[in-house]
C-alpha positions as CSV (number, residue, x, y, z in Angstrom):
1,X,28.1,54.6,47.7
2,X,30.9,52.3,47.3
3,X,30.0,50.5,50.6
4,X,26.5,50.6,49.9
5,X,28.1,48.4,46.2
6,X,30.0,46.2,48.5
7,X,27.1,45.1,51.4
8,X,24.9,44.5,47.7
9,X,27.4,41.4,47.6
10,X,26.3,40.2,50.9
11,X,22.4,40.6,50.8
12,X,20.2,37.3,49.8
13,X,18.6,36.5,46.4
14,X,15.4,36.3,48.7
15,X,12.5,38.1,49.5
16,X,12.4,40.9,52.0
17,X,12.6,44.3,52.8
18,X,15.6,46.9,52.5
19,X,16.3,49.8,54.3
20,X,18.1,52.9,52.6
21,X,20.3,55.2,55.8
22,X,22.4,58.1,55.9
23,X,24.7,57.4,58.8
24,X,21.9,56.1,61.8
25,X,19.2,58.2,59.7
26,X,16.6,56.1,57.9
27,X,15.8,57.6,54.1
28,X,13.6,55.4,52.6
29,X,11.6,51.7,53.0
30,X,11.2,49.2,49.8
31,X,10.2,45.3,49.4
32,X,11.8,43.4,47.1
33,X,11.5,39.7,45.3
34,X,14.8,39.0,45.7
35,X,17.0,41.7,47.6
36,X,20.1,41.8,45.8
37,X,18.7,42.4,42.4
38,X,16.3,45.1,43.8
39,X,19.1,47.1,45.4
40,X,21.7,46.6,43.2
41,X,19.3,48.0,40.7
42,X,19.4,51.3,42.4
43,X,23.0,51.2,40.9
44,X,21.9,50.6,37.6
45,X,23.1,53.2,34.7
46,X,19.6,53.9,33.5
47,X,18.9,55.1,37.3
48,X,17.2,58.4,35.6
49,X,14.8,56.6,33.6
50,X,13.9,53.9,35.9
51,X,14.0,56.3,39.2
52,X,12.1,59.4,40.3
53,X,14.4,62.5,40.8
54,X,13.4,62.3,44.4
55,X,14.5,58.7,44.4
56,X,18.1,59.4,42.6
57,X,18.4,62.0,44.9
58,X,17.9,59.4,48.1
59,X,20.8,57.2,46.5
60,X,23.1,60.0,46.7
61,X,22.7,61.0,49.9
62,X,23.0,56.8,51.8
63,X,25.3,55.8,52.8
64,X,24.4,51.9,54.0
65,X,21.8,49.8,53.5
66,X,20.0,47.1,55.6
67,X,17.2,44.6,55.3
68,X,15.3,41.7,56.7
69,X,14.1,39.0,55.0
70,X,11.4,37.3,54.8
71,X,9.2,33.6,54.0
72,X,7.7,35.7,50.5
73,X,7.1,38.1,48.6
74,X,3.2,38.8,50.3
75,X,5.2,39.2,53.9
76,X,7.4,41.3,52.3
77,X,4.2,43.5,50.8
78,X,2.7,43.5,54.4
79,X,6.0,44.2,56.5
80,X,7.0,46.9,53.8
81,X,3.7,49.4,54.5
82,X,3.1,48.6,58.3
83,X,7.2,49.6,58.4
84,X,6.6,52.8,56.8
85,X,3.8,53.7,58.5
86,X,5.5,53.1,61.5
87,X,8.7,54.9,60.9
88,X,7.4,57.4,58.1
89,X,11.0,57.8,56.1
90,X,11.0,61.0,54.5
91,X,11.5,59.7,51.0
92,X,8.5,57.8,51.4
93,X,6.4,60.2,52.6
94,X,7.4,62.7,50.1
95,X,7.4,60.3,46.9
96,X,3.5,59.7,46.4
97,X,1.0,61.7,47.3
98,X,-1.6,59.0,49.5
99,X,-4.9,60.7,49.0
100,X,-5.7,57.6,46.3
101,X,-3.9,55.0,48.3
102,X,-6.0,51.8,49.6
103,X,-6.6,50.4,53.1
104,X,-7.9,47.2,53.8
105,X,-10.7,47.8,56.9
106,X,-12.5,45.3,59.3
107,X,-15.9,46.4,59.9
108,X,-17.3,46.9,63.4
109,X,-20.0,44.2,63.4
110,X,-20.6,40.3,65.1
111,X,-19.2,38.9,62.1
112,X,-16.9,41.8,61.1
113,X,-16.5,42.3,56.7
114,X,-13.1,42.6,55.5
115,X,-12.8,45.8,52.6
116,X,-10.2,46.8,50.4
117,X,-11.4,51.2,50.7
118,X,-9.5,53.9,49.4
119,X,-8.1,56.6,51.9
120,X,-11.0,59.5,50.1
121,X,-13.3,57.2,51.2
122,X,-12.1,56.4,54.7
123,X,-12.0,60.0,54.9
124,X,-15.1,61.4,53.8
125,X,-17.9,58.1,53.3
126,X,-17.1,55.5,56.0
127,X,-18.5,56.4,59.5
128,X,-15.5,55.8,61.6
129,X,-17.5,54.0,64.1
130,X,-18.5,51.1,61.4
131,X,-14.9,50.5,61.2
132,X,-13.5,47.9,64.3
133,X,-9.4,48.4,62.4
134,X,-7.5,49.4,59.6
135,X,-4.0,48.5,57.8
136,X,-2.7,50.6,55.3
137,X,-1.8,52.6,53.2
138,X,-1.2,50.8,50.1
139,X,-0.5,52.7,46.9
140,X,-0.6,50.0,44.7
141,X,-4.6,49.1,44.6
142,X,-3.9,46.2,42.1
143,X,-1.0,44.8,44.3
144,X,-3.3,44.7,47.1
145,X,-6.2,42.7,45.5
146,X,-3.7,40.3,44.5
147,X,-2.9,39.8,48.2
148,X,-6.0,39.6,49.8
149,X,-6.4,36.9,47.4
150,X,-3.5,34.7,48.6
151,X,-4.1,35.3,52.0
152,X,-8.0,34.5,52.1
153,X,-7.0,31.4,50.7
154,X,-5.7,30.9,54.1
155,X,-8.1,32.7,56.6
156,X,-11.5,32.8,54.6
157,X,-13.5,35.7,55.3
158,X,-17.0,37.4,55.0
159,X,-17.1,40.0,52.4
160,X,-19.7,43.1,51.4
161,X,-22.2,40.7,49.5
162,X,-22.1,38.2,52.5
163,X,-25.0,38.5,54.8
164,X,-25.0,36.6,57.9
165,X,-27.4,33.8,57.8
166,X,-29.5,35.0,61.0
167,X,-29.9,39.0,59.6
168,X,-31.6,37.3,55.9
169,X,-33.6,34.3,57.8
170,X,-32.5,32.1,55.2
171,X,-29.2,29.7,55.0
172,X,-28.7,30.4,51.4
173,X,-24.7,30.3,50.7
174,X,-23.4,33.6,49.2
175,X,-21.1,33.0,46.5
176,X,-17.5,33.3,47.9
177,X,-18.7,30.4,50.2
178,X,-19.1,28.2,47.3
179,X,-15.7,28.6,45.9
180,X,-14.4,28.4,49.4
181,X,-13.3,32.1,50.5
182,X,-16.3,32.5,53.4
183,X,-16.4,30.1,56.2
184,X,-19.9,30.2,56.4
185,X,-21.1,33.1,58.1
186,X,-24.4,32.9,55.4
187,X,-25.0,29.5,56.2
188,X,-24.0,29.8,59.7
189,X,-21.9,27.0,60.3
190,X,-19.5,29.4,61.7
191,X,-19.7,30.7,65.3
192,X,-19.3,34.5,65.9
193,X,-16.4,33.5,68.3
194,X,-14.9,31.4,65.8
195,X,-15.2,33.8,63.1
196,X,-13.6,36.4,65.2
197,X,-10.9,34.2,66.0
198,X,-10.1,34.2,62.5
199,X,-10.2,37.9,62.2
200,X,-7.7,38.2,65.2
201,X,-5.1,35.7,63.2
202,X,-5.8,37.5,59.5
203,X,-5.0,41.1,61.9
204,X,-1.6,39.9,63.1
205,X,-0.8,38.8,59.8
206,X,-1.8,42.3,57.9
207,X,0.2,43.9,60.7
208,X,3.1,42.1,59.5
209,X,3.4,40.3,63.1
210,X,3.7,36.9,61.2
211,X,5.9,35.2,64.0
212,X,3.2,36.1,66.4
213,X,0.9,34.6,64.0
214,X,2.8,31.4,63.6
215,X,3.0,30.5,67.9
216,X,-0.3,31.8,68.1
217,X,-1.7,29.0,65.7
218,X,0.9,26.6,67.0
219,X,-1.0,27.1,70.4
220,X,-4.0,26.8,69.2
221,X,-3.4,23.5,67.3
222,X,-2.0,21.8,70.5
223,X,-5.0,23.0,72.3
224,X,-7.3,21.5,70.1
225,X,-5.2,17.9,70.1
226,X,-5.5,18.3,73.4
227,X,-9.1,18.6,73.6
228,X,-9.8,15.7,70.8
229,X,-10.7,18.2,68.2
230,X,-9.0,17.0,65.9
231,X,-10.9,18.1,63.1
232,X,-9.5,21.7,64.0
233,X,-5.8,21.0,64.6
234,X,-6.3,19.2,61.3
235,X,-7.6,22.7,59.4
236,X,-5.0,24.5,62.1
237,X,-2.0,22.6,60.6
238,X,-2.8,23.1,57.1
239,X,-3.4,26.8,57.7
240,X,0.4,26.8,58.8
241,X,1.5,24.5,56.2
242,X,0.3,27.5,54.0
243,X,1.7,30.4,55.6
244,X,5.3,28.7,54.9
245,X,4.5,27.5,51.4
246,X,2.9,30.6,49.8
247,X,2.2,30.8,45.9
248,X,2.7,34.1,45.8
249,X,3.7,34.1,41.4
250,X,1.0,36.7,40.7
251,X,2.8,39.4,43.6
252,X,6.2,38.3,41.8
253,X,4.1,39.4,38.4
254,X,2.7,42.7,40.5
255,X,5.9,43.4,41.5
256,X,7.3,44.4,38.5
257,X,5.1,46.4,37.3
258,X,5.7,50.2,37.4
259,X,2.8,52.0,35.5
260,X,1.7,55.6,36.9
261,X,-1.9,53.8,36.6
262,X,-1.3,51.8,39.4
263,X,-2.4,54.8,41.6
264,X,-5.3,56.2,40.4
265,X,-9.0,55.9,39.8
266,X,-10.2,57.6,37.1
267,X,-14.3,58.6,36.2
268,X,-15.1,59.4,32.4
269,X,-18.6,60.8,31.3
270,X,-20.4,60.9,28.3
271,X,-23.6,61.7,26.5
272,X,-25.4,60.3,23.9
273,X,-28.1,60.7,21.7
274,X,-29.8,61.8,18.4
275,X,-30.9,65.5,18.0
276,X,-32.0,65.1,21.6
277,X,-34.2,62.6,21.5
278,X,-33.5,59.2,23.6
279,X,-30.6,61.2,25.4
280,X,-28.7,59.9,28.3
281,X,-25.4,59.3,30.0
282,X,-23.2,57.5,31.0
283,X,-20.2,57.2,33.8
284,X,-17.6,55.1,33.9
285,X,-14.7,54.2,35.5
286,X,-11.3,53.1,35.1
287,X,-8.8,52.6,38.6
288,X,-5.5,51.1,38.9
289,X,-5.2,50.6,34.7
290,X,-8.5,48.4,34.7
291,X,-11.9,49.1,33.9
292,X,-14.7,48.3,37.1
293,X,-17.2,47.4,35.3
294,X,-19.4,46.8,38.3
295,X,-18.7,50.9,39.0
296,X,-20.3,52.4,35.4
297,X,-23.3,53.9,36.1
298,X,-26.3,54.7,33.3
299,X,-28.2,57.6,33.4
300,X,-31.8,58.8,31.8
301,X,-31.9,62.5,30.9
302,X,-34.2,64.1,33.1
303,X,-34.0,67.7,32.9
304,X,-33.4,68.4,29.4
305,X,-35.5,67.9,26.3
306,X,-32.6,69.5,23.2
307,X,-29.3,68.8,22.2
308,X,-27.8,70.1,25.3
309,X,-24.7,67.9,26.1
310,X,-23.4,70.7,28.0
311,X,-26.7,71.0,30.5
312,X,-26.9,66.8,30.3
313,X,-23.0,66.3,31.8
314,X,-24.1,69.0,34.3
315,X,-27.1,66.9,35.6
316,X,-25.5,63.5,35.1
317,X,-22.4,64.7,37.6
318,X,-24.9,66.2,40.2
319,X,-26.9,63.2,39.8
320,X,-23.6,61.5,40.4
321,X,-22.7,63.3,43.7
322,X,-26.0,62.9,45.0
323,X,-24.0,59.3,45.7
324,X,-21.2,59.5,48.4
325,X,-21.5,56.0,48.8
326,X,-19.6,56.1,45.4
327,X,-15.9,55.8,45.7
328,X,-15.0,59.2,44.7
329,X,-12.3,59.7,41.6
330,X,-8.6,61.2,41.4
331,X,-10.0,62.7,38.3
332,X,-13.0,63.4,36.5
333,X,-12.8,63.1,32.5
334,X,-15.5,64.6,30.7
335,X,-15.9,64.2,26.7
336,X,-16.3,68.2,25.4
337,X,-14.4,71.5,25.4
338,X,-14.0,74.7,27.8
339,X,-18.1,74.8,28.6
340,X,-18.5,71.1,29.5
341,X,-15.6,71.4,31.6
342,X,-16.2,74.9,33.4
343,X,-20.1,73.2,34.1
344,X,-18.7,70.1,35.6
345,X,-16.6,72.3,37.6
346,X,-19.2,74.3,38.4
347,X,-21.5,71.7,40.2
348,X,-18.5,70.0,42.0
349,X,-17.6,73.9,43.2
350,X,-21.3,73.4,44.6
351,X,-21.2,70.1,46.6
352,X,-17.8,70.9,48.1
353,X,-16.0,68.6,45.9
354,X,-12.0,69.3,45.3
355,X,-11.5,66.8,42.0
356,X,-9.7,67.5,39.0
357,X,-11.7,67.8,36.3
358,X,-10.1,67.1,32.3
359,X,-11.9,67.9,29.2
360,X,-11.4,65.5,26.0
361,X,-11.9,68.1,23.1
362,X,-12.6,66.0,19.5
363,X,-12.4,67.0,16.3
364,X,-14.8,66.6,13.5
365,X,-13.7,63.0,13.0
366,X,-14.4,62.5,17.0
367,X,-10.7,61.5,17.4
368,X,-9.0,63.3,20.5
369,X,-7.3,66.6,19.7
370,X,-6.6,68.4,22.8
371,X,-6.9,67.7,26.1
372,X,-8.0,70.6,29.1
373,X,-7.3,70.4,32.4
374,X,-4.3,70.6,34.9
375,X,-1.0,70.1,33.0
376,X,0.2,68.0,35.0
377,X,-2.7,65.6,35.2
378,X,-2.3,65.8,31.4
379,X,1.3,64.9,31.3
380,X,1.5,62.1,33.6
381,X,-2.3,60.1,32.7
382,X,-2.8,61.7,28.9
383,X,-2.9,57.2,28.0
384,X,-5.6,56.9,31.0
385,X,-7.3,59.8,30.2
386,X,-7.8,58.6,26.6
387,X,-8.9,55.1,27.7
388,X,-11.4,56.3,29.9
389,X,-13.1,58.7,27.4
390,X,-13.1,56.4,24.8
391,X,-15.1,54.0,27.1
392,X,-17.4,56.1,28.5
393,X,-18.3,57.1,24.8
394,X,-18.6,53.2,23.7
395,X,-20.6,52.9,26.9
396,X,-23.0,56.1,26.5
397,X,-23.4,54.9,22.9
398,X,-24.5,51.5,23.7
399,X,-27.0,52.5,26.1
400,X,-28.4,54.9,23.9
401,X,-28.9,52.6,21.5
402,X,-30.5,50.0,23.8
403,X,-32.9,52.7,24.2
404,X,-33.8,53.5,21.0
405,X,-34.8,49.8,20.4
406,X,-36.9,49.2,23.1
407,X,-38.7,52.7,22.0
408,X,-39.0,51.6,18.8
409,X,-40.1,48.1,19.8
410,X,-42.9,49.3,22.4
């Protein structure tokens, strides 16, 4: 440890990525803002509240420590998870379980999408032949929207709600395009060879291959002087000028944030309604600490006519699952006791569906007194698993009530 303190005094307030060994073995990968405060911090006295066990363990047993640096903090982000993907240190592998981690996909298509997906859905919803490639995995789902941001900035791309102007016979410009984040596959004023020469450069750069990506635009830029289009050079030129001066403040603001949240996807339900009548349900859904509100989901009561919340969560979750397409949860969070749970259970158990399931029980004031479920769940998201169930209440609530005006206004 003592020469680990001492190579600390020779490591660069810069961005980059270190390496933790154990004589030529590699323990563990990590990015950094500026590399001598992020190791030295590993040094810290409050290592035990800052650290994982598994991670205080890993400092006792290096014995050096290396790193590369690099232009920012988003080639840091990028070189970090292609490196331990690559190289699979076991202190990386062993410290987070993936299953909710993100990849960013390119679909196989003439002008190919570009998706931030998490790894249940790359798994279980995504045909694998729809996808062309795939980088990943990136725990931190909130770190990674942050990125794509910068860096389509840079290389505009098509998204999900883009459709390419020849497949909608119209030329109307989605909305990305108007703020300058599509190149124009809606309006087509982007060739397909163009567009996948784009793709090609934003692949190099999210496998961290960023020198590649520098001669390879280099290249191009001379070949398109050389031609007289200089147009292109032109946008060429400013697209390196941008690699090498990236605003990267909001990773810097990602970077330091350390919340258990940042992992997980969370799906509270809810049913409201008034001695039966008007009842329905709701679903929503809170991932990475925020709420998606463009994932809740309303739902009309079909299949019963009482005050059956227990049969109504039932339906709404197998209404629910009738929906791969859905991102699936870490968790599902259901407002009620033991019988809500045990029927939520119960129709997952059905469909083949391996999800936690937590109960929010209230009491008579309908403030949260216990919470069922897997402890550990509990222990580590009891703050999510309140947020989400107090949501999905406000949002059943609401609904209902929208209902029960328009009834009463018909």
């Amino acid at each position: 440890m003592t020469d680990i303190k001492e190579q600390i005094k020779d490591l660069p307030d810069a961005p980059g990525v270190y390496f933790f060994k154990s004589g030529g073995e590699l323990l563990y990968i990590g990015k950094a803002t500026s590399l001598r405060d992020r190791v030295r911090s590993y040094f810290n006295s409050d290592l035990s509240q800052s650290r994982s066990p598994l991670i205080q363990k890993m400092v006792t047993e290096a014995t050096s420590v290396d790193y590369q640096q690099t232009g920012s903090v988003l080639e840091a982000l990028i070189l970090e998870r292609n490196l331990i993907s690559k190289k699979q240190p076991p202190y990386n592998t062993r410290e987070k379980d993936n299953k909710s981690s993100s990849f960013v996909i390119f679909t196989e298509e003439n002008f190919p999408q570009v998706r931030i997906v998490r790894q249940r859905e790359l798994q279980t919803t995504i045909d694998p032949d729809e996808v062309k490639a795939s980088f990943g995995p990136y725990p931190n789902r909130r770190q990674l929207d942050s990125a794509l941001r910068i860096i389509r900035k840079i290389f505009p791309y098509r998204d999900r709600k883009c459709v390419p102007a020849k497949e909608k016979g119209n030329k109307k410009p989605c909305f990305s395009y108007q703020i300058g984040l599509c190149p124009g596959v809606c309006t087509g004023e982007i060739s397909q060879n163009a567009y996948k020469n784009t793709i090609r450069n934003l692949g190099l750069f999210l496998e961290g291959e960023t020198d590649k990506l520098r001669d390879k635009l280099e290249n191009d830029m001379h070949r398109m002087a050389e031609e007289e289009q200089f147009e292109k050079a032109q946008q060429i030129k400013s697209q390196l000028f941008a690699l090498d001066h990236i605003d990267d403040v909001a990773l810097i603001e990602e970077d330091a944030v350390t919340s258990e949240a940042a992992d997980l996807r969370l799906e509270g339900y809810d049913i409201a309604h008034l001695a039966g009548s008007d009842m329905v349900g709701a679903m929503v859904v809170l991932e990475d600490g925020y709420a998606r509100k463009e994932d809740y989901r309303k739902f009309n009561i079909k299949s019963v006519t009482n005050a059956n919340d227990t049969a109504a969560l039932a339906e709404v979750v197998r209404r629910r699952l009738g929906h791969p397409e859905w991102p699936y949860p870490d968790v599902f969070v259901i407002d009620g006791g033991k019988a809500q749970r045990n029927a939520v259970k119960a129709e997952l158990d059905g469909a083949g569906v391996d999800i936690p399931v937590v109960s929010v029980v209230k009491d008579d004031k309908h403030k949260p007194k216990a919470i069922l479920g897997p402890k550990n769940i509990i222990h580590e998201h009891q703050k999510e698993i309140k947020i989400v169930n107090s949501e999905s209440h406000r949002f059943a609530q609401s609904f209902h009530k929208q209902k029960r005006r328009k009834r009463f206004l018909e």
